[in-house]
TIMAR-114805 format. One line per 10 residues: number of its first residue (from 1); for each residue x, y, z of C-alpha. Coordinates in pm, whole numbers, plus 50000, padded with zeros to 5 digits. Each point is the difference from the previous one (the first is absolute). Layout:
<sites>
NUM	X/Y/Z | ...
</sites>
This chain:
<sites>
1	50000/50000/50000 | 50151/50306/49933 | 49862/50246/50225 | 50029/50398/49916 | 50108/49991/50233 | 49823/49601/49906 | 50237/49869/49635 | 49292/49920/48755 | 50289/50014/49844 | 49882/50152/49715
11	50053/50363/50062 | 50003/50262/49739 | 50255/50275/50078 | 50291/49859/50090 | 50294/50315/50025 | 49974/50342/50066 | 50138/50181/49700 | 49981/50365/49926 | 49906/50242/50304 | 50312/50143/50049
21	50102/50355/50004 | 50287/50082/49754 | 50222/50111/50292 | 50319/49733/49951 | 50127/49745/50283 | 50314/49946/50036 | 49866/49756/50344 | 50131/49627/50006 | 49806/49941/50312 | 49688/49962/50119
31	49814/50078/50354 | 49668/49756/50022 | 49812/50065/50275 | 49716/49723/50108 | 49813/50027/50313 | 50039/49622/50135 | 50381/49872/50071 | 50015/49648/49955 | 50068/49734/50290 | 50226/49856/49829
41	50183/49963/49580 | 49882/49639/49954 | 49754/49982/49782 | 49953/49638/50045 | 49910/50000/50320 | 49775/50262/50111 | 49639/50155/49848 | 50090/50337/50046 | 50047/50218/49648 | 50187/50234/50103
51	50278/49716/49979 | 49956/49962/49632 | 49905/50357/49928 | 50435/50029/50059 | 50167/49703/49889 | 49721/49878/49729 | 50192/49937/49671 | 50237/50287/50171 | 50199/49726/50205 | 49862/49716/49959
61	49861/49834/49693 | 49797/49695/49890 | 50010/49763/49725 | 49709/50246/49850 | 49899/50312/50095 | 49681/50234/49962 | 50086/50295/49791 | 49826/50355/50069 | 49695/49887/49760 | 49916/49710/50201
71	50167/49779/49773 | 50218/49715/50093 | 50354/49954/49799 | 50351/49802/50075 | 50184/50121/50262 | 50246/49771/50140 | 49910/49718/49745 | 50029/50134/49663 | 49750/49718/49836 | 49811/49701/50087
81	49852/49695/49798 | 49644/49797/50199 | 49992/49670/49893 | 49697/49916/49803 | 49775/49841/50330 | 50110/50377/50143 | 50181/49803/50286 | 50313/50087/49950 | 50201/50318/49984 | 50336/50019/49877
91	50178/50340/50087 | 50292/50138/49820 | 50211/50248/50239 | 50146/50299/49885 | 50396/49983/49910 | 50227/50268/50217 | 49783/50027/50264 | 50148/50063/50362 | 49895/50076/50337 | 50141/50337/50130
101	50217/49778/50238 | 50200/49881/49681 | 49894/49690/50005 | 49832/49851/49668 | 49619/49922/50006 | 49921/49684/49885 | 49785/49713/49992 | 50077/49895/50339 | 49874/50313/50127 | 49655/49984/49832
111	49952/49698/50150 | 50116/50059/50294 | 49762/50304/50013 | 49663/49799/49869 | 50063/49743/50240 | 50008/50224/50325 | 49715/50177/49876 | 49795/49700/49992 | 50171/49786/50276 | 49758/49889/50278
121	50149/50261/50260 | 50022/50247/49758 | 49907/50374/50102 | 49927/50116/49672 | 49650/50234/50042 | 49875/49873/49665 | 50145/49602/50022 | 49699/49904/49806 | 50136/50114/49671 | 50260/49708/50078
131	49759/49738/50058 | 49998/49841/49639 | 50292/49975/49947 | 50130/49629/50077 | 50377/50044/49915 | 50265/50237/49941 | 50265/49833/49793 | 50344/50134/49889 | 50062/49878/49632 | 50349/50240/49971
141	50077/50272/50145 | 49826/50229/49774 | 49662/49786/49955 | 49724/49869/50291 | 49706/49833/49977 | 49693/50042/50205 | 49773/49696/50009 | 49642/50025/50084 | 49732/49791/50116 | 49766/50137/49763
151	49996/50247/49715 | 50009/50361/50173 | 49846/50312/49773 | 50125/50229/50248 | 50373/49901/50055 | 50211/50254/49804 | 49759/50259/50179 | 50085/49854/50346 | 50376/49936/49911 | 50008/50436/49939
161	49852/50079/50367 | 50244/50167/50238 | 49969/49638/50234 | 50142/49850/49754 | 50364/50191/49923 | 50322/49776/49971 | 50228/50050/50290 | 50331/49825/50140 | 50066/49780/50217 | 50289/50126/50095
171	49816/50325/50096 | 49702/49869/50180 | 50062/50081/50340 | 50059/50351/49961 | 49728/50069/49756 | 49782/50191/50188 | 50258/50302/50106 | 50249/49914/49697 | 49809/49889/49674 | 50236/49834/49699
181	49799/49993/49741 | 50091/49999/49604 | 49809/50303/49884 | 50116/50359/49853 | 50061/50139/50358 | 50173/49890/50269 | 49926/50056/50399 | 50219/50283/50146 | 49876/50065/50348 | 49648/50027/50220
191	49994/50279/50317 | 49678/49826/50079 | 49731/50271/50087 | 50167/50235/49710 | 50133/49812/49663 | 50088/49681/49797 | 50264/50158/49805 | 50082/49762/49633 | 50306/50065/49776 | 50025/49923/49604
201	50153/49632/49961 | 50235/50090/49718 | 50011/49579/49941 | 49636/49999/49938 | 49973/49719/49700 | 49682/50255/49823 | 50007/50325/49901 | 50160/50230/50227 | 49730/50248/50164 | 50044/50372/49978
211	50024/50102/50372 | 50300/49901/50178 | 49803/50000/50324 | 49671/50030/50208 | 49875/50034/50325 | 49694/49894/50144 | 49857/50231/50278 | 49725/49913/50261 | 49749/50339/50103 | 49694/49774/50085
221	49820/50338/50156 | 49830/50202/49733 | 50054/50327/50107 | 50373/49912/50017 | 49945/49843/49660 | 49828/50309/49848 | 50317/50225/50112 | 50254/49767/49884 | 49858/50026/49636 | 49954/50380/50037
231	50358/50071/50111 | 50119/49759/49716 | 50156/49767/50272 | 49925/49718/49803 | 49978/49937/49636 | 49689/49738/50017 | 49716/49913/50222 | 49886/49696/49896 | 49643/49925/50162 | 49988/50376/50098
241	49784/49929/50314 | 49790/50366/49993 | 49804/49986/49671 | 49808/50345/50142 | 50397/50163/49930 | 49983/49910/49608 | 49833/50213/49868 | 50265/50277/50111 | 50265/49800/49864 | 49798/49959/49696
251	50053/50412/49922 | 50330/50036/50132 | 50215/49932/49684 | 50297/49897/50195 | 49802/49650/50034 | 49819/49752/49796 | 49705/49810/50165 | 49946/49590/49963 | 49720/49826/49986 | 49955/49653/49883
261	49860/49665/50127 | 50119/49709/50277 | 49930/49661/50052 | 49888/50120/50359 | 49655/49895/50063 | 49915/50172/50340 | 49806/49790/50283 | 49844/50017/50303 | 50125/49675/50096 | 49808/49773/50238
271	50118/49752/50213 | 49763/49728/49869 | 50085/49752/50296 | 49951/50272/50261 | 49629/49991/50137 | 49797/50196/49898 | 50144/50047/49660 | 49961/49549/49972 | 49688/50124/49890 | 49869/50102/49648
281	49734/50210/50095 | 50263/50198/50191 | 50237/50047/49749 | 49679/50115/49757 | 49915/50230/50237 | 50360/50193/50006 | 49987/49967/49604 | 49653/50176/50019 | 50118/50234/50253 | 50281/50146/49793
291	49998/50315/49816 | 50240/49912/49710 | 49984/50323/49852 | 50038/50202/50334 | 50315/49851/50085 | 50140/50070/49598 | 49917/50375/50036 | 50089/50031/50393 | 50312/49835/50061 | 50142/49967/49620
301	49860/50377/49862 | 49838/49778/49701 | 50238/49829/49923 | 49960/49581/49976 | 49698/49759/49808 | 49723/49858/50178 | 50076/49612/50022 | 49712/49694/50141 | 50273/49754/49996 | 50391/49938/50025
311	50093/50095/49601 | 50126/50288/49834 | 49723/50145/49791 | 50303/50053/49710 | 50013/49648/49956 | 49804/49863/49704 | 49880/49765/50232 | 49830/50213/50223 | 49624/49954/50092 | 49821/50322/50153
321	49863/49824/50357 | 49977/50351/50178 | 49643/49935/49982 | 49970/49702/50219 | 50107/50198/50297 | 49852/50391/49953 | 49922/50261/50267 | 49721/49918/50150 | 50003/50008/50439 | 49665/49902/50035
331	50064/49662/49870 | 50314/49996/50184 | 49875/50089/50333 | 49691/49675/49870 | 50270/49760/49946 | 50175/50080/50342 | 49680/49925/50150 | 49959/49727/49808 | 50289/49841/50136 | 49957/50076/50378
341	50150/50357/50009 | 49702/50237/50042 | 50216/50235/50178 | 50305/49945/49803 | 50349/49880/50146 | 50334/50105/50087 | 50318/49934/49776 | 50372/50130/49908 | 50108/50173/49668 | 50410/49950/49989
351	50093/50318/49756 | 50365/49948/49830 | 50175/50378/49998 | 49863/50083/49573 | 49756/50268/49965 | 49769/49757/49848 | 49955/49776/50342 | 50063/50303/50223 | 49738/50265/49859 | 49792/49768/49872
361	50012/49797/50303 | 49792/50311/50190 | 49727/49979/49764 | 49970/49659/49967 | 49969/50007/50377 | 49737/50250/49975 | 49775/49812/49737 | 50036/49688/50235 | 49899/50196/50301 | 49659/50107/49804
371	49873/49660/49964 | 50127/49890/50402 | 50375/49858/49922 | 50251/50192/50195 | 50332/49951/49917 | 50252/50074/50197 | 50265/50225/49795 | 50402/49816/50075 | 50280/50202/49763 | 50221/49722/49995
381	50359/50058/49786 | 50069/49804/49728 | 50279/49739/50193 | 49678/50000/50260 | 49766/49888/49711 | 50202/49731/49850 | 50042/49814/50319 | 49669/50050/50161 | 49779/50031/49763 | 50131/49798/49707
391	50202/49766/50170 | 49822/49985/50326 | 49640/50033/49857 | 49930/50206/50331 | 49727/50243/49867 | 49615/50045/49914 | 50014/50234/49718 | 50314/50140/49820 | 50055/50185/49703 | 50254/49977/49704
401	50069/49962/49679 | 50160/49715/49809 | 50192/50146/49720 | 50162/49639/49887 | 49841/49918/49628 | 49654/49810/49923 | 50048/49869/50383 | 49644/49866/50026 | 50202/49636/50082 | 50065/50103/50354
411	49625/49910/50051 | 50112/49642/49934 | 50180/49993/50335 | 49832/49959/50334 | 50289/50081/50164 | 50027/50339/49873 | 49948/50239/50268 | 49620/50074/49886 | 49968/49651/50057 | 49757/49917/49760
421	49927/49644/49890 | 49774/49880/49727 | 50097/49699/49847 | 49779/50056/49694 | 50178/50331/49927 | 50348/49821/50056 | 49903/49747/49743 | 49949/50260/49714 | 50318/50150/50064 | 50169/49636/49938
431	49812/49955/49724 | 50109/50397/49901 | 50387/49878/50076 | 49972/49759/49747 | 49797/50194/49696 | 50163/50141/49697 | 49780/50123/49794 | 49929/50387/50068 | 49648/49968/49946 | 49937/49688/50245
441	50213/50193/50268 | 49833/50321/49975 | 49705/49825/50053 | 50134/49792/50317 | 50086/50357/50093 | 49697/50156/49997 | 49872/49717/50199 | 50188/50071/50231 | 49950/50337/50081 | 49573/49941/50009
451	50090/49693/50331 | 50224/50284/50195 | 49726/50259/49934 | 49720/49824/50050 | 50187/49852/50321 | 50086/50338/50109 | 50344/49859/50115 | 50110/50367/50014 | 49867/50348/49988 | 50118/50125/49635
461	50070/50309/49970 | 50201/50173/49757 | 50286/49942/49723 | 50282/50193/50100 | 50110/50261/49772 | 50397/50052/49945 | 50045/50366/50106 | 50317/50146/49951 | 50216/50339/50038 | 50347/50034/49788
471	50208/50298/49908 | 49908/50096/49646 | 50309/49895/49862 | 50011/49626/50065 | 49907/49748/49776 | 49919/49637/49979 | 49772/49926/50297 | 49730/49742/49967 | 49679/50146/49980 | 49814/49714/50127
481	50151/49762/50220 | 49948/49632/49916 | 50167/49859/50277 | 50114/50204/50305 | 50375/50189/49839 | 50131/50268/49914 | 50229/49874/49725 | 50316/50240/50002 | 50139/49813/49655 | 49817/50258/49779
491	50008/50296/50171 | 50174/50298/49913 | 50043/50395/50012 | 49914/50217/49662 | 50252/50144/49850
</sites>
């Protein structure tokens, strides 16, 4: 899950080009500034984005990769042939290729990589991507094979996520605070509370990228944020966390303004084991409750797409479900009643520091209170979140968004920390995992999306729009963000 702070791929707009004034940069560096600082730099072991939105593609890199467009391409592997029963993958690696230790990366490492991902103790946040994949086998050191149990549509997708990066073995045990990775930057240092700063890796086996370095700074209060970008402190805010403040950056031509699409589909999770949320009628009546379109304008200034289910409405595969679960607290207050609560009930709503949880966190609170649901307001921090909340499952209600891409499979798993279990639903998504044809699996996916709906796992809320600040004169940011990065490779200053 990659949580923004949680980490379809069909976007249109993939770079922004143009918007630039024609004052010329002689800059070879870069200040990012993102409100969440990650826990840690492994990507393979953690849910939170802001890990990826630093090392993704910039560090580390998989055998594929997801491009700013949403498409997938090589990456570490620069082809493939699938056998003809679509069992079998045969991977050939890229020649040159080094990790910014020296050492070569081979084979040995992708193995070595797949396998720890999908070992039984493994820690990886998204481990089921692994799960069809019966063996890893070296054939030489610049070919491996990945046998499956059964044909897998999705497995070059998968293979591109952050969780599933080639790393070393010889690196492991530092690769939270020291990441070797084989990508066009290398890890310099991390003052944690400040910076991650990365340097150029002049042995980089692509195309060298036009900044020679970058640093990533965390302002996760929005006031701060706003005078950081106003005093030109940074370069970029990516996920500018005060969407009131654009407009004003908008006329001020020292800036250009961002706005694109995520994968983050924002919930009001619900502890689905936790009474009284065990019960449908419950879980209807917080759908029923919720004022989609209040939250949009009051905590995001407009800015996000009304969603009735966990999918991005830009994928062609999206099915409008908003109305299974409109406005309406009359039936939500009949429901409550309905299911023993005349007078309501008492609960928790965890909010992760992002203005999206935080602000609209108050008025979600509110439009609970009106139909008898108080919920008790805790502002946890993100570290906080990961371990209580999604680790722990120690809440009622939470809210977050999942910015990893076309995630509805995390539904499949009743040990994810909504804890919802419906065998039926984890039955299509088997049958999904093995479907090839695009027309079969958008229908599977559509499917899908009308069980969580109409089983009101989670309150839906809104797709998270990509909001971004940058000094007018850079260029080569992703618009829309198809998995949780900001890709350094392409990035550049006008000249």
């Amino acid at each position: 899950m990659g949580i923004f702070g949680l980490k379809s791929v069909r976007l249109a707009g993939a770079l922004v080009v143009g918007l630039w004034s024609s004052a010329a940069y002689a800059q070879s560096d870069i200040t990012i500034a993102l409100q969440l600082e990650p826990p840690h730099l492994d990507p393979t072991s953690a849910a939170a984005q802001a890990i990826d939105s630093v090392v993704y593609t910039n560090v580390f890199e998989g055998l594929t990769r997801f491009m700013g467009d949403g498409s997938i391409v090589p990456g570490l592997a620069e082809s493939w042939e699938v056998s003809e029963d679509g069992k079998t993958y045969t991977f050939k690696l890229r020649e040159g290729v080094a990790f910014h230790d020296g050492a070569p990366m081979s084979a040995e490492d992708v193995k070595f990589s797949l396998d720890r991902a999908r070992a039984e103790d493994s820690a990886n946040a998204q481990k089921a991507l692994f799960d069809g994949i019966a063996e890893v086998t070296v054939l030489d050191p610049a070919s491996v094979q990945l046998t499956l149990d059964e044909p897998n549509g999705s497995l070059l997708f998968n293979l591109a996520w952050g969780d599933a990066v080639i790393v070393s073995e010889a690196s492991i045990a530092d690769i939270k605070t020291n990441p070797v990775g084989t990508g066009a930057y290398k890890f310099a240092e991390w003052v944690q509370g400040d910076r991650i700063d990365l340097t150029r890796n002049d042995a980089y086996w692509g195309d060298a990228p036009a900044l020679e370095s970058a640093t990533f700074k965390f302002i996760s209060d929005p006031t701060a944020a706003f005078a950081a970008v106003m005093a030109e402190d940074v370069d970029v805010f990516d996920n500018f966390p005060a969407p009131e403040n654009l407009p004003q950056f908008e006329a001020d031509p020292r800036f250009q303004v961002l706005v694109g699409s995520t994968e983050g589909e924002t919930i009001l999770s619900t502890n689905n084991k936790q009474q009284p949320f065990d019960d449908l009628r419950v879980r209807q009546a917080i759908a029923h409750a919720i004022d989609r379109q209040a939250i949009i304008d009051g905590a995001m200034f407009g800015y996000g797409t009304p969603i009735g289910s966990h999918f991005a409405p830009h994928n062609p595969a999206y099915v409008d479900l908003t109305g299974n679960s409109p406005h309406d607290p009359d039936k939500a207050r009949a429901l409550l009643a309905e299911a023993g609560h005349p007078e309501g009930f008492e609960t928790t709503l965890h909010l992760p520091p992002p203005s999206y949880a935080r602000r609209g966190g108050e008025i979600i609170a509110a439009q609970l209170a009106e139909v008898g649901i108080t919920a008790e307001i805790i502002n946890v921090e993100w570290a906080q979140w990961l371990e209580s909340v999604f680790k722990g499952k120690n809440f009622g209600l939470t809210i977050v968004s999942h910015t990893e891409p076309m995630d509805i499979g995390i539904y499949a798993r009743p040990d994810y920390y909504f804890q919802y279990d419906n065998p039926e639903f984890q039955t299509l998504m088997e049958t999904l995992n093995t479907t090839t044809d695009p027309g079969e699996r958008d229908a599977l996916l559509q499917q899908a999306q009308q069980i969580i709906s109409e089983d009101y796992v989670n309150g839906y809320l809104f797709q998270l729009a990509k909001l971004g600040v940058a000094k007018a004169g850079v260029q080569g940011l992703w618009l829309n963000a198809p998995t949780a990065a900001i890709d350094l490779t392409g990035v550049s200053w006008s000249e």
